[in-house]
Kinemage of the C-alpha trace (Angstrom):
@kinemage 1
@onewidth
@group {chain A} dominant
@subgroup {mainchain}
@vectorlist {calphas} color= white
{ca unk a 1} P 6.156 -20.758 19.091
{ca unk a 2} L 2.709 -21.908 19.957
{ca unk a 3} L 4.164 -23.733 23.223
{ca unk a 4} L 3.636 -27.368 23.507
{ca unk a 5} L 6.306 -28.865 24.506
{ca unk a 6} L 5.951 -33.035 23.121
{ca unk a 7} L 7.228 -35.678 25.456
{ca unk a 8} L 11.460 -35.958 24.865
{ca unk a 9} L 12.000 -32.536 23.050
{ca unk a 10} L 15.665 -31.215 23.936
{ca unk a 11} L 15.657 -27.885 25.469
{ca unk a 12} L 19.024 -26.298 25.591
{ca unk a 13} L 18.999 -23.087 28.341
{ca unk a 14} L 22.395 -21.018 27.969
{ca unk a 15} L 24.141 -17.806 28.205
{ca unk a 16} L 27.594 -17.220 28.003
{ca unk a 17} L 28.296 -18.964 31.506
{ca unk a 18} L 26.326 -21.347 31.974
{ca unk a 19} L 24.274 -24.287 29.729
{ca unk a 20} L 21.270 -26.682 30.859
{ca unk a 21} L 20.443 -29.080 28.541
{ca unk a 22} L 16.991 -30.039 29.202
{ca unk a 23} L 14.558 -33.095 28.748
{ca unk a 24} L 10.301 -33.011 28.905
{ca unk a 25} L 9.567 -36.192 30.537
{ca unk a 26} L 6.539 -35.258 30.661
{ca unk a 27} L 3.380 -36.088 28.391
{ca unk a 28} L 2.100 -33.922 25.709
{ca unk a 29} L 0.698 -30.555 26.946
{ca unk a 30} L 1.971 -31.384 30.663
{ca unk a 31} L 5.706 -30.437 30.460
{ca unk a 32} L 8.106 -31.949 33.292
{ca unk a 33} L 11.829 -31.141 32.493
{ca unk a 34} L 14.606 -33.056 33.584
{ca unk a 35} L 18.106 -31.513 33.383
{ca unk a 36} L 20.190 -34.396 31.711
{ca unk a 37} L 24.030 -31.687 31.410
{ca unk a 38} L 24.728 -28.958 32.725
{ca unk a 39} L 27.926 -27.361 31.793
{ca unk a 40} L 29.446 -23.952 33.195
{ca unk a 41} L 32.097 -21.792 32.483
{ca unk a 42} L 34.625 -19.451 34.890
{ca unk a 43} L 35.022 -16.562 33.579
{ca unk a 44} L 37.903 -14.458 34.211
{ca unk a 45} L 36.809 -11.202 36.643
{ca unk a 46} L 39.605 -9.406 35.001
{ca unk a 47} L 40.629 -9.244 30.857
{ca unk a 48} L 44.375 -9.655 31.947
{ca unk a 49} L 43.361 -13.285 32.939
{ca unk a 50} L 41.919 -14.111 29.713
{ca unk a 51} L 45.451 -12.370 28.197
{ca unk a 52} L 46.496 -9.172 27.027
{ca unk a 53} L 47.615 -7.459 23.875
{ca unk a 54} L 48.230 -3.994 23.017
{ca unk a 55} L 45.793 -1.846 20.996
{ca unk a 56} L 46.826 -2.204 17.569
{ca unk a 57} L 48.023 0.889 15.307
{ca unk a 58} L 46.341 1.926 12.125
{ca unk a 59} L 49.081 3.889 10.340
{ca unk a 60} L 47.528 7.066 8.588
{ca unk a 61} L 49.240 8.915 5.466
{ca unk a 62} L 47.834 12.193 6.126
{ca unk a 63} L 47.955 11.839 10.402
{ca unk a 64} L 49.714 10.373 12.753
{ca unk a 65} L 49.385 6.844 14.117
{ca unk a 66} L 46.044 6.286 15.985
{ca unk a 67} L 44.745 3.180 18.149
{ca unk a 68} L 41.805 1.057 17.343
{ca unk a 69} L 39.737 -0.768 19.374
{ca unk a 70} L 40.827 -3.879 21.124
{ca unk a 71} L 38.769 -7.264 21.058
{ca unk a 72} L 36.937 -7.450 23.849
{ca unk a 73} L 37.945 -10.858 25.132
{ca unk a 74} L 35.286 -11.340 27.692
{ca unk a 75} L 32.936 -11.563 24.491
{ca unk a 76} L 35.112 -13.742 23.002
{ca unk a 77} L 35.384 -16.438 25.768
{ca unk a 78} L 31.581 -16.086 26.142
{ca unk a 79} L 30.582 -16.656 22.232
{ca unk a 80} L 33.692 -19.455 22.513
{ca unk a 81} L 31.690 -21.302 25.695
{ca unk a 82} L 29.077 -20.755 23.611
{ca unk a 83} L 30.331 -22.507 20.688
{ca unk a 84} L 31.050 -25.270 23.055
{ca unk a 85} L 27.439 -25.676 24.276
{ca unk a 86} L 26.528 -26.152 21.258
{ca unk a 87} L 28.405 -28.737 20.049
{ca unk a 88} L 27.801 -30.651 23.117
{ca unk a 89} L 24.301 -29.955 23.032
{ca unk a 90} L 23.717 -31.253 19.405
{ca unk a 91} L 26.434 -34.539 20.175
{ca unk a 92} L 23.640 -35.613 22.541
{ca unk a 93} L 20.770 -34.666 20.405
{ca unk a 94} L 22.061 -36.798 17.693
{ca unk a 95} L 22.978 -39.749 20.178
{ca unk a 96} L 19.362 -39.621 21.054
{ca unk a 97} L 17.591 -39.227 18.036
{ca unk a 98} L 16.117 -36.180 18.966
{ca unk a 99} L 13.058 -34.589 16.616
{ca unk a 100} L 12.309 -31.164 18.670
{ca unk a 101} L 14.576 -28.338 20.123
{ca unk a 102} L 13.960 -25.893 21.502
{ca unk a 103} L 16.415 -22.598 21.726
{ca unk a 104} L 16.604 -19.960 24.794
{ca unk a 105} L 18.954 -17.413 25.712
{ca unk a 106} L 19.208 -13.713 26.025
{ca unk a 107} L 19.458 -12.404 22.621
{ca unk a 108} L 23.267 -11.929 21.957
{ca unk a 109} L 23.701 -15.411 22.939
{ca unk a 110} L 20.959 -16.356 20.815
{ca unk a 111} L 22.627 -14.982 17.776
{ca unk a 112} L 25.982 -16.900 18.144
{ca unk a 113} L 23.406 -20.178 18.904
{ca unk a 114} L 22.094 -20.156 16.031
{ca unk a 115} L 25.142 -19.615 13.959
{ca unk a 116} L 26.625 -22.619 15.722
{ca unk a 117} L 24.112 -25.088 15.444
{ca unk a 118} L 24.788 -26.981 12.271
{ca unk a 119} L 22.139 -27.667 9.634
{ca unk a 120} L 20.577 -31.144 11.107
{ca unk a 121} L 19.874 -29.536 14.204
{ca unk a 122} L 18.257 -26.403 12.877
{ca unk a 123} L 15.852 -28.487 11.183
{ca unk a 124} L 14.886 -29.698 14.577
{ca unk a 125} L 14.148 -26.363 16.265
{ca unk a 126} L 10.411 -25.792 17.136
{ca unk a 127} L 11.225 -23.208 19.124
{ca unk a 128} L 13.435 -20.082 20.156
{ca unk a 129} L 12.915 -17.723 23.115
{ca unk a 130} L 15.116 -14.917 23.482
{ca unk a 131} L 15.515 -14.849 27.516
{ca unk a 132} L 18.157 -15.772 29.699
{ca unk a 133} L 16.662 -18.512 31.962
{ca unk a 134} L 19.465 -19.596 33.188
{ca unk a 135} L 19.308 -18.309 36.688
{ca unk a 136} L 15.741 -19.429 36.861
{ca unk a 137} L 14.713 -22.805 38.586
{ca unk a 138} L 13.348 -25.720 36.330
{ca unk a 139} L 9.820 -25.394 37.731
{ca unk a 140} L 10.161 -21.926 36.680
{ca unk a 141} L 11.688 -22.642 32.891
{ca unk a 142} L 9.156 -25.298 32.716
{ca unk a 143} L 6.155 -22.225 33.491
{ca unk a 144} L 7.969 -20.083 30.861
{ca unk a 145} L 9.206 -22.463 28.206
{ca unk a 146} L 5.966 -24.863 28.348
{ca unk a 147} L 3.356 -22.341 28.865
């Protein structure tokens, strides 16, 4: 990404808690973001809040009955806000007309991003950075993003 943020490109700034979406106001080559959403998401301190379920059983003809891994539901309720973000994200891009997006968050998060945004968005990305900014102020994600 060479950088240059263009006046009304979307930025959306997420990990699996929290989600800025993000407007340049600003003219070309001086970025100036406004945050226009921000969405967050409680997540349970303990996995017996998000539910619980036994490990299953994978039967064995020449052993005896073993466990096998459980899902890991903090991941799941993550990649599931996630999914969320996303599809708020791209409801206001499309309200908006938007032409440029621009993609951050730490890598993991990244990955289920860009399974999640659907085909008319991806078209629109001029930009991914695999960070989490989302503990970072806007002057700060402005420095990073626009730089």
């Amino acid at each position: 990404m060479d950088r240059f943020i263009h006046p009304d490109t979307r930025i959306l700034v997420c990990d699996g808690r929290k989600a800025l979406f993000i407007r340049n106001i600003g003219p070309s080559g001086k970025p100036l973001f406004e945050v226009e959403q921000e969405m967050h998401e409680k997540v349970a301190s303990h996995s017996a809040d998000l539910g619980t379920d036994e490990p299953g059983r994978l039967g064995n003809a020449f052993g005896p009955r073993s466990a096998i891994e459980g899902t890991d539901l903090h991941a799941a309720a993550e990649e599931a806000f996630l999914r969320r973000a996303v599809e708020a994200f791209t409801a206001l891009c499309e309200a908006n007309e938007v032409r440029e997006v621009v993609l951050v968050a730490p890598p993991r998060a990244l990955a289920v991003v860009r399974k999640a945004v659907p085909k008319s968005i991806q078209d629109r990305v001029v930009g991914e950075i695999d960070k989490d900014l989302t503990k970072h102020s806007i002057p700060e994600i402005e420095k990073i993003v626009g730089g």
